[in-house]
TITOR-62868 format. One record per residue (C-alpha): residue in three letters; x, y, z; residue number from 1. Coordinates in Angstrom, 3 decimals. Layout:
N
PT:aa:u:v:w:i
PT:ALA:X:Y:Z:NUM $
...
//
This chain:
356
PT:aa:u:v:w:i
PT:UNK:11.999:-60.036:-5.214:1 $
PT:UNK:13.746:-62.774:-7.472:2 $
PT:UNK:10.961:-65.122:-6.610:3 $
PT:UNK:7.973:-62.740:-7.384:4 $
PT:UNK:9.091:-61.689:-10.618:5 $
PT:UNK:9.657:-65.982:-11.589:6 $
PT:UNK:6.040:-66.331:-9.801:7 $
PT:UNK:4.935:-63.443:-12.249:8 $
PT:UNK:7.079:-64.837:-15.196:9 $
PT:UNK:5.484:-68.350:-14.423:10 $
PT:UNK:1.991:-66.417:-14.790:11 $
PT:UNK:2.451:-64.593:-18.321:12 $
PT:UNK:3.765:-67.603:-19.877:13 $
PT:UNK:0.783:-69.948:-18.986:14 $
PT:UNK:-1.468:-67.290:-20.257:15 $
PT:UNK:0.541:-67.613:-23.385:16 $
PT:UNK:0.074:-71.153:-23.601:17 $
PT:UNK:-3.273:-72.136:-22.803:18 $
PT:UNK:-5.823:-70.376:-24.983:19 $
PT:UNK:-8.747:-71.941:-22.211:20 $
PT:UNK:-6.818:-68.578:-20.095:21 $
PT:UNK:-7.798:-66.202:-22.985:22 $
PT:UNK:-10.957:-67.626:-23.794:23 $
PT:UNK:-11.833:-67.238:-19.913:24 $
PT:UNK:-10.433:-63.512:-20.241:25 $
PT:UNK:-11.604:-62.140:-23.605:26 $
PT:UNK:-15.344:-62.091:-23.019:27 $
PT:UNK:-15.234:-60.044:-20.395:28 $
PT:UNK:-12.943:-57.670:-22.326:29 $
PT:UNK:-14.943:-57.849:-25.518:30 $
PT:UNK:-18.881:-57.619:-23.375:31 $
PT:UNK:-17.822:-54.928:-20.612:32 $
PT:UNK:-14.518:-52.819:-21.301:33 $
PT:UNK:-14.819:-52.606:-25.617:34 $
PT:UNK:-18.531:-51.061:-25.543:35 $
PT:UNK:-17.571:-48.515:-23.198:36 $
PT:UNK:-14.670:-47.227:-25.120:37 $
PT:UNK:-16.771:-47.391:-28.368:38 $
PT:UNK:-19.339:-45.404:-26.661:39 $
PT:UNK:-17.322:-42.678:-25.184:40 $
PT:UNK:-14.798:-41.732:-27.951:41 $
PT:UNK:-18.348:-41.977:-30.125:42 $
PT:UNK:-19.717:-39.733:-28.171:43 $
PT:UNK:-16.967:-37.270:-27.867:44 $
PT:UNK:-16.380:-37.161:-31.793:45 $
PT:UNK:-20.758:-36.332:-31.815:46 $
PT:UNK:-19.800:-33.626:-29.112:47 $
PT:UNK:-17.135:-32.109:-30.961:48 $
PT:UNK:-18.860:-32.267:-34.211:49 $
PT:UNK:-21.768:-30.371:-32.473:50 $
PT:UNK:-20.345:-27.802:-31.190:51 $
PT:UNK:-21.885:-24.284:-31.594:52 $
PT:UNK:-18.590:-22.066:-33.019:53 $
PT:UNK:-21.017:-18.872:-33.648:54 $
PT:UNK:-20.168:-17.475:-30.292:55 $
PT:UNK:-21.932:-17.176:-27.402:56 $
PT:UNK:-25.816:-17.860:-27.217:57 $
PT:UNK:-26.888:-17.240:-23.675:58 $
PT:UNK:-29.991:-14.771:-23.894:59 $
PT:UNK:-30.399:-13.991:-19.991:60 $
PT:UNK:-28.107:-13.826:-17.203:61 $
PT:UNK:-29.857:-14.880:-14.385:62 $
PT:UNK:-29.266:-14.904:-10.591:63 $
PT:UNK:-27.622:-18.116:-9.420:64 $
PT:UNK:-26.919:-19.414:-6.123:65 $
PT:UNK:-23.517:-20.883:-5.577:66 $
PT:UNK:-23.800:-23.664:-2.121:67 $
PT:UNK:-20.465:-23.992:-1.193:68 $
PT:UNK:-19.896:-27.047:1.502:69 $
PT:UNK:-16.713:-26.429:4.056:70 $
PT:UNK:-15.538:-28.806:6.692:71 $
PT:UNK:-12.125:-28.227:7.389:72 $
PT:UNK:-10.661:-26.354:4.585:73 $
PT:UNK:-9.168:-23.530:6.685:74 $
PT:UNK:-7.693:-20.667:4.279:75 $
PT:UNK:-8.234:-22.494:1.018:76 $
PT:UNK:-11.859:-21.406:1.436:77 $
PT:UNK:-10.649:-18.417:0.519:78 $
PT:UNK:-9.625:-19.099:-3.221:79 $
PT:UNK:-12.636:-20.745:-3.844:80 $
PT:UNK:-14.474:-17.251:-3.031:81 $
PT:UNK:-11.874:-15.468:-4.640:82 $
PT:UNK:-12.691:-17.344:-7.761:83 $
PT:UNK:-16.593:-17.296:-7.941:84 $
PT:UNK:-16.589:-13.157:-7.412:85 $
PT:UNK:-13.903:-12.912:-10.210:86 $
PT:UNK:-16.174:-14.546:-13.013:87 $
PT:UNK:-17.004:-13.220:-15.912:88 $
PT:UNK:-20.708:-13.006:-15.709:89 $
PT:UNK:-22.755:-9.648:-15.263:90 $
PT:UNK:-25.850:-11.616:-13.578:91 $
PT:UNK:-25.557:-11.722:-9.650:92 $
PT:UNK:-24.192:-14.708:-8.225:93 $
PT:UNK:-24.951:-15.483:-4.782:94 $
PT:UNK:-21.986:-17.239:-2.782:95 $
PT:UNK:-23.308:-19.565:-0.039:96 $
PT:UNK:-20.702:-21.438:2.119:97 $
PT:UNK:-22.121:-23.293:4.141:98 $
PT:UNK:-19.581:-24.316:7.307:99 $
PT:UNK:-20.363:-27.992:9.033:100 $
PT:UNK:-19.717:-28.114:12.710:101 $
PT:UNK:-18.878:-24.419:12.608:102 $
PT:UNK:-18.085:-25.043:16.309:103 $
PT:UNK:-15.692:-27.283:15.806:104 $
PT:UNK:-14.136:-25.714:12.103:105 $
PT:UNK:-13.537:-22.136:13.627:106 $
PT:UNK:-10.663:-21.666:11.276:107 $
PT:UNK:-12.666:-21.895:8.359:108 $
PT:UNK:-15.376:-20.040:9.834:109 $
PT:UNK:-12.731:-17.355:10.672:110 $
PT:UNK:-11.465:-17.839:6.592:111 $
PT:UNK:-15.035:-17.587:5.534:112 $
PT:UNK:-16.275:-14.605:7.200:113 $
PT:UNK:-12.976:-12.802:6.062:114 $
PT:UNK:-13.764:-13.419:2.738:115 $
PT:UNK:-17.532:-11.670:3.574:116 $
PT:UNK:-15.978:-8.836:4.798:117 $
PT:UNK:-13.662:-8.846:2.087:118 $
PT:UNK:-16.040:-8.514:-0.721:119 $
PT:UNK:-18.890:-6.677:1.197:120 $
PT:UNK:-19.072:-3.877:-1.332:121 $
PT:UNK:-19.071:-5.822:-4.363:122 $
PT:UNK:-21.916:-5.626:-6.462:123 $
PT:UNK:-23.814:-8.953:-7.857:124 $
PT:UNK:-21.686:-11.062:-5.606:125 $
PT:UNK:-23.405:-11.115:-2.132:126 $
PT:UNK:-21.401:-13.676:0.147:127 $
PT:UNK:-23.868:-15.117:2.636:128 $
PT:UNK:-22.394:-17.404:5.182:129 $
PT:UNK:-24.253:-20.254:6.724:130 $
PT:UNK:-22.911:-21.592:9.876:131 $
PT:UNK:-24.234:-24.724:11.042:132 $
PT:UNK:-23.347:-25.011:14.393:133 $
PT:UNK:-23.209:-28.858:14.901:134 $
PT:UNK:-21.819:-31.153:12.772:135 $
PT:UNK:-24.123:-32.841:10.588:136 $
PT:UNK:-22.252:-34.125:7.348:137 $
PT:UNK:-21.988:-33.502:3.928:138 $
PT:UNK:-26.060:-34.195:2.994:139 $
PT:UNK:-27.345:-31.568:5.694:140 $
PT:UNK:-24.679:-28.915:4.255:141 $
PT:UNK:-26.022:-29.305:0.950:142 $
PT:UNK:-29.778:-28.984:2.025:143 $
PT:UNK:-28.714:-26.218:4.391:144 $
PT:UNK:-27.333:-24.050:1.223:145 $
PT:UNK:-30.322:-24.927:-0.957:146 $
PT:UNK:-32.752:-23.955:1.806:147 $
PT:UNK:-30.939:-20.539:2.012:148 $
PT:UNK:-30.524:-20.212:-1.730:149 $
PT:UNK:-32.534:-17.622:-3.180:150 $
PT:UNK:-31.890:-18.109:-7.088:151 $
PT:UNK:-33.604:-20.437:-9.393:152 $
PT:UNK:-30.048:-22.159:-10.870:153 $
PT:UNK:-27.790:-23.522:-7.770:154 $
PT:UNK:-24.327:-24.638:-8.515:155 $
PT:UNK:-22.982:-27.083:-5.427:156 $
PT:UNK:-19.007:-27.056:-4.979:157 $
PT:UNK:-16.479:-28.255:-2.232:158 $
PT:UNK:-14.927:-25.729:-0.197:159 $
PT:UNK:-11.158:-26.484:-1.645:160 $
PT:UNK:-12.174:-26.113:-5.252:161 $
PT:UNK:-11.678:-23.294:-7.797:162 $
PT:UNK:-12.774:-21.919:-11.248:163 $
PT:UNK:-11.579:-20.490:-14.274:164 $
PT:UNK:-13.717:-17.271:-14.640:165 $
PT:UNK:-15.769:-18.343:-17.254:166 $
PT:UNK:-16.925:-20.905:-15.430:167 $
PT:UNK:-20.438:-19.847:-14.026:168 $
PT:UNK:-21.540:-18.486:-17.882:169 $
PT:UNK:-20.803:-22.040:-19.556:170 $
PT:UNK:-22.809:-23.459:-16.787:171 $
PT:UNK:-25.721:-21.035:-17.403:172 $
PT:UNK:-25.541:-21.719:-20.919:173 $
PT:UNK:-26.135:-25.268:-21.015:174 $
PT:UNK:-28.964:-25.486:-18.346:175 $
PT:UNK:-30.504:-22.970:-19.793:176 $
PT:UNK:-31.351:-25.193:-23.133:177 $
PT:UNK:-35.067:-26.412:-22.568:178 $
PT:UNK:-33.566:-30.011:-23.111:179 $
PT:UNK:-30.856:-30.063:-19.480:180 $
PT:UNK:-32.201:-30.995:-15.898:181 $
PT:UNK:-29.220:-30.748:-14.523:182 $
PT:UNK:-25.392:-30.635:-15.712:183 $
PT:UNK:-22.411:-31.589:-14.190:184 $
PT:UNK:-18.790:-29.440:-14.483:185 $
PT:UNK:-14.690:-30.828:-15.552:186 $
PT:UNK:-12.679:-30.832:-12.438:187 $
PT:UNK:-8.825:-31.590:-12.734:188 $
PT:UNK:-5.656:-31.947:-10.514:189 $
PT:UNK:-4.652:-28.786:-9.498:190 $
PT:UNK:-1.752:-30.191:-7.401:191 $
PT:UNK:-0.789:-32.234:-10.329:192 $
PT:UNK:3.109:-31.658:-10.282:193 $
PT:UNK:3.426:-32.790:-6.803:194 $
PT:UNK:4.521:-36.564:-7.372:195 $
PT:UNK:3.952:-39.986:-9.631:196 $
PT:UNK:0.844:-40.573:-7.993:197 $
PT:UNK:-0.893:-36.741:-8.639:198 $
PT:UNK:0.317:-37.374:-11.991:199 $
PT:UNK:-1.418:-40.436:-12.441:200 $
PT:UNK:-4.649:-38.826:-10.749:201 $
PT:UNK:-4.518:-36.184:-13.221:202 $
PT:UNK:-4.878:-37.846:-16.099:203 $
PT:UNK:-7.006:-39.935:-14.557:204 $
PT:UNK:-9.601:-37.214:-14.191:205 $
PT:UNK:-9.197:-35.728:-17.628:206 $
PT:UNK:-10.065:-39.681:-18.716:207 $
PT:UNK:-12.991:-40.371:-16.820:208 $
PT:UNK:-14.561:-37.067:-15.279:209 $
PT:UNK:-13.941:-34.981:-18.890:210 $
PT:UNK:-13.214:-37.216:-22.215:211 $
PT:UNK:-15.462:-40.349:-20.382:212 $
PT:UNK:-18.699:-37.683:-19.050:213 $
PT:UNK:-18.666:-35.460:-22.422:214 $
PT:UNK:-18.868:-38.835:-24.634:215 $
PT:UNK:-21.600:-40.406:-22.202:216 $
PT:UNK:-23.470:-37.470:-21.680:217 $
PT:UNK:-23.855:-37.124:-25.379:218 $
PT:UNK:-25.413:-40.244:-26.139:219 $
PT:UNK:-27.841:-39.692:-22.987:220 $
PT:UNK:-26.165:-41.816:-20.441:221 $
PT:UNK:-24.361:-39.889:-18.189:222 $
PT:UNK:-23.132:-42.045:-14.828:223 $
PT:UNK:-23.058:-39.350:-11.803:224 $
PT:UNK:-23.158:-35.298:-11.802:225 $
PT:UNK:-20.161:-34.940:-9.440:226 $
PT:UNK:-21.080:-33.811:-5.805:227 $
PT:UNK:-18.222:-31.551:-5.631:228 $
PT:UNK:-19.135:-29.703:-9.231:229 $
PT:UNK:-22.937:-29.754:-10.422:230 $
PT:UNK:-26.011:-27.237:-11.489:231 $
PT:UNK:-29.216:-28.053:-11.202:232 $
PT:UNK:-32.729:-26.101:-12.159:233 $
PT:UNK:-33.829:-25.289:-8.314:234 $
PT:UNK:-37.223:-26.499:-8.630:235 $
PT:UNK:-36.521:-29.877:-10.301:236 $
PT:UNK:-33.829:-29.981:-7.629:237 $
PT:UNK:-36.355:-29.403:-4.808:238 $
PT:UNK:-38.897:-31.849:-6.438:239 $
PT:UNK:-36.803:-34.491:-6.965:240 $
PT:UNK:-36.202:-34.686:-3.143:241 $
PT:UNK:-32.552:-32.467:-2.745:242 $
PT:UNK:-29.664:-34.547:-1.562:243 $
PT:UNK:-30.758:-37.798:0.303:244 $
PT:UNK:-28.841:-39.469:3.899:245 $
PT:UNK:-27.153:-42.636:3.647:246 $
PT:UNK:-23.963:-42.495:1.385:247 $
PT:UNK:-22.795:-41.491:-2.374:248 $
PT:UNK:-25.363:-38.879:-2.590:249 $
PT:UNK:-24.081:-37.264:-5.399:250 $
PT:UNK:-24.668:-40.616:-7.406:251 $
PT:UNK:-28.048:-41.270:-5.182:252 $
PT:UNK:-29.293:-38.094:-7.201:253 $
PT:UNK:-28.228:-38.438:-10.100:254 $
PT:UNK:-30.421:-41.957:-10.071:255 $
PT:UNK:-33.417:-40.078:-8.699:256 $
PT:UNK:-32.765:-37.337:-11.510:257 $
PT:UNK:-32.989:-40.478:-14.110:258 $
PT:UNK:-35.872:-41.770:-13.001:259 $
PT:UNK:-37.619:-38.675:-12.921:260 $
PT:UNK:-36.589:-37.678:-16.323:261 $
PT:UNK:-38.118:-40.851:-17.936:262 $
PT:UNK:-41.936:-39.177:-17.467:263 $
PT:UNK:-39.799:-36.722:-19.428:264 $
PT:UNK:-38.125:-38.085:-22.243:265 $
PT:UNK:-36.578:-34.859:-23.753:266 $
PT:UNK:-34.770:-33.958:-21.155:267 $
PT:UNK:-30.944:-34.977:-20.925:268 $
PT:UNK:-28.376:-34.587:-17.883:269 $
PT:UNK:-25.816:-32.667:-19.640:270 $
PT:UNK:-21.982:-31.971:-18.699:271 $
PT:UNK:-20.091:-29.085:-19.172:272 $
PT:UNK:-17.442:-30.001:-20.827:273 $
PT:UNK:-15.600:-26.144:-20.595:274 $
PT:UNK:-16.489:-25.339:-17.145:275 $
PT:UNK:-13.491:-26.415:-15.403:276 $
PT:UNK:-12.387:-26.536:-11.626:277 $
PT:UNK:-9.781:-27.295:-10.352:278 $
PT:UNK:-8.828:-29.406:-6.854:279 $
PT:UNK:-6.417:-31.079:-4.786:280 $
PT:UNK:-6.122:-35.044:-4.766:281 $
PT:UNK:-4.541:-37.201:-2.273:282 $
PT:UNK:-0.815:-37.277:-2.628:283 $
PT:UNK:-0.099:-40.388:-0.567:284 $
PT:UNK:-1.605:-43.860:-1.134:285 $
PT:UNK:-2.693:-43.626:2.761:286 $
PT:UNK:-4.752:-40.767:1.765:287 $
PT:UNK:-6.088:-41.598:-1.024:288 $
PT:UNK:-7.688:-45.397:0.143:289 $
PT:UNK:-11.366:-44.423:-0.284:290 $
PT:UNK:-11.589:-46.717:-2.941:291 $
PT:UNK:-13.216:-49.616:-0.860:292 $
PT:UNK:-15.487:-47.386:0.707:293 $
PT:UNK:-16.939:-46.013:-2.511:294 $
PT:UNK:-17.436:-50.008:-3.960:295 $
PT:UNK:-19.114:-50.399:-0.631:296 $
PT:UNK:-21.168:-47.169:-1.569:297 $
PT:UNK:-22.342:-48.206:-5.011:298 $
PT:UNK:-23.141:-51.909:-3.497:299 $
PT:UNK:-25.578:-50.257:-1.068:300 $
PT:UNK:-26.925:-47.834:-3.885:301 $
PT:UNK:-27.708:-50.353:-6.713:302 $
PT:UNK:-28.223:-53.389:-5.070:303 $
PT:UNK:-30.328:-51.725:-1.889:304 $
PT:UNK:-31.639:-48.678:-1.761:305 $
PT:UNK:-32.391:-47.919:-5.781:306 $
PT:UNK:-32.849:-51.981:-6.418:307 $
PT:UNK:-36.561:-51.874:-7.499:308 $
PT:UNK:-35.708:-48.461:-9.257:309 $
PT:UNK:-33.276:-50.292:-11.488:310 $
PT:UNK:-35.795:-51.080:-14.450:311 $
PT:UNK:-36.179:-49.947:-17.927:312 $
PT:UNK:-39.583:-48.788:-16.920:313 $
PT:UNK:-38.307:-45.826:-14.497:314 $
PT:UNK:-34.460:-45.742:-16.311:315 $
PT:UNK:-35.833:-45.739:-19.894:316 $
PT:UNK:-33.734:-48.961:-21.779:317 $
PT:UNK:-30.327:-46.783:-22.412:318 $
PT:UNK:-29.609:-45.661:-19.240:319 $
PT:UNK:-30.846:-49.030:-17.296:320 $
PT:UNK:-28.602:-51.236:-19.505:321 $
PT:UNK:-25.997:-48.795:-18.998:322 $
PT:UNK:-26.137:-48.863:-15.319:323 $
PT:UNK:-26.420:-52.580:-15.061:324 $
PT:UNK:-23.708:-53.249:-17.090:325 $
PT:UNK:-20.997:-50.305:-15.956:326 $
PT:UNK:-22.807:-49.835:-12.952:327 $
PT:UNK:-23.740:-53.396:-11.159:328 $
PT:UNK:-21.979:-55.366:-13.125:329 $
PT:UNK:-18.515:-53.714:-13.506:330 $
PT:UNK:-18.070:-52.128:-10.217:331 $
PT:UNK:-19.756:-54.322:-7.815:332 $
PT:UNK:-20.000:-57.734:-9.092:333 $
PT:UNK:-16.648:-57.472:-11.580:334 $
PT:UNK:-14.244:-56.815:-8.764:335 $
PT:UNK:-15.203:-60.304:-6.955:336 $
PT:UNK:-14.881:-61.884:-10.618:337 $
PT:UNK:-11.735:-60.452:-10.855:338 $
PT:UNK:-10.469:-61.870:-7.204:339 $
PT:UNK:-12.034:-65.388:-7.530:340 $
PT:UNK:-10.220:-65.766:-11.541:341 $
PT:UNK:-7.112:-64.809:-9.541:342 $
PT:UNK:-7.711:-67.520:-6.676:343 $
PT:UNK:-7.968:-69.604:-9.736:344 $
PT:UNK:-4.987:-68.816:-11.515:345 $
PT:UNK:-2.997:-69.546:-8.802:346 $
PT:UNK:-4.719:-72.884:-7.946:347 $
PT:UNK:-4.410:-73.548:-11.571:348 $
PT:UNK:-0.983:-72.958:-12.071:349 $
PT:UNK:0.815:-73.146:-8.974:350 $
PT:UNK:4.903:-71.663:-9.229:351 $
PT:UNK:7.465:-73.749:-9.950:352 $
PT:UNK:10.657:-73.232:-7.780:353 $
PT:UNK:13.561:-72.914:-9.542:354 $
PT:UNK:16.374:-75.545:-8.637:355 $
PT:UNK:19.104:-72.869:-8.378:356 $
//
């Protein structure tokens, strides 16, 4: 232990010493990280300053369709039921979950089809389960629900998520401004209190998925519509090809959604700030090492399958220098900058070992 903190002591001091270290460090600092921060609390200050304090506007309450994907949630399907037929919104909404490898998940199933019976009699809140009987992943769930859906707004959530009640109106109220495709929803920690790293999570998620999405979405460049909270109009939905195969396809839409928009340019993807949800994260750093995976994801995504989509002619010139930069550059290429300046560093200024 003595030795690492002198190896770390050793590090801090030569980056106090030789400016060629901060002149090495600052431009990526004052190009990449600066901007972004400028841009979001921008953007949240716009939001705020637009915000419609006369009271509720919605003119219609129509019929939505609420795809709900389940894999192995067990019981805690349950709540997430329990939570869509409590909201406060007279127009009917249609509760779809959708169980993957219902063989396999018969516990959930079971939970599920409780929570049918359960609310049978209520009116405006039909629950409609969809088994699928094999196991065919998250994409096929999510195709499976919007093939059953019967409603022109659908609302995709994860089977271990719930809402506060006015969650489903706020929704409806955005999309249904002429100007939103699609909109994606706030989801924080729900098991928040259960150690340092929940904690850390939590704010995490009011950082990036509520402060960071309401001050991009604002200025038009909104990075991903969360696959585990989103609305979308059905038929732009449908014609911009559902959920694709492959891998991230919650981002792989929200590029396709993009791209489509720029034969449309007044239309936004919006987020919703107020509709909130609410979910379990990881509590152990076992659990919780998906991070590789999703660099891995957005490698594939940006660099492969949406490379010669990734031009200001199909992204419009916000949104493509806004995914280059924060999107290729930060979280694929950035990461290997990051690793080879460290290499360097060490090279550079090997530790001393101390004579006592």
């Amino acid at each position: 232990m003595t030795e690492t903190l002198y190896f770390l002591r050793g590090i801090f001091a030569a980056l106090s010493e030789d400016s060629a270290l901060w002149l090495t460090l600052m431009p990526m600092l004052v190009a990449v990280e600066l901007p972004l921060y400028f841009l979001v609390m921008t953007g949240v200050f716009r939001w705020a300053a637009h915000q419609d304090v006369s009271g509720d506007q919605r003119q219609t309450t129509p019929g939505i369709s609420v795809i709900i994907t389940c894999y192995g949630e067990g019981d805690a399907i349950a709540i997430t039921i329990d939570t869509l037929v409590e909201q406060l919104y007279s127009g009917e909404i249609e509760i779809l979950p959708v169980i993957d490898g219902a063989v396999q998940n018969q516990h959930t199933y079971a939970a599920a089809l409780a929570a049918k019976r359960k609310y049978a009699g209520i009116k405006n809140r039909p629950v409609r389960l969809v088994p699928k009987w094999q196991r065919g992943g998250r994409v096929s769930t999510l195709n499976a629900g919007l093939a059953e859906a019967s409603h022109s707004i659908v609302i995709n959530v994860d089977g271990d998520t719930s809402f506060d009640n006015d969650m489903v109106r706020t929704m409806v109220n955005m999309l249904q401004q002429p100007k939103y495709l699609a909109c994606g929803g706030a989801l924080r920690v729900r098991n928040w209190r259960r150690n340092l790293l929940t904690r850390m999570q939590a704010l995490e998620y009011m950082l990036s998925m509520q402060l960071g999405k309401t001050g991009m979405a604002t200025w038009g460049v909104l990075n991903n519509i969360s696959g585990a909270f989103g609305a979308f109009h059905r038929d732009i939905l449908e014609r911009a090809g559902g959920w694709d195969t492959h891998t991230a396809e919650d981002l792989d839409l929200t590029m396709r959604l993009k791209q489509y928009k720029t034969r449309y340019p007044d239309k936004s993807l919006g987020f919703a700030t107020h509709a909130i949800g609410h979910t379990d994260v990881p509590d152990t750093i076992k659990a919780g090492d998906a991070k590789t995976a999703v660099d891995g994801d957005l490698l594939f995504l940006f660099l492969r399958k949406h490379r010669q989509g990734l031009t200001p002619k199909l992204l419009g010139w916000g949104n493509f220098l806004f995914v280059f930069v924060y999107g290729v550059l930060q979280n694929v290429l950035l990461p290997l900058l990051v690793l080879g300046f460290t290499v360097w560093l060490v090279v550079a200024y090997p530790p001393r070992l101390s004579s006592h």
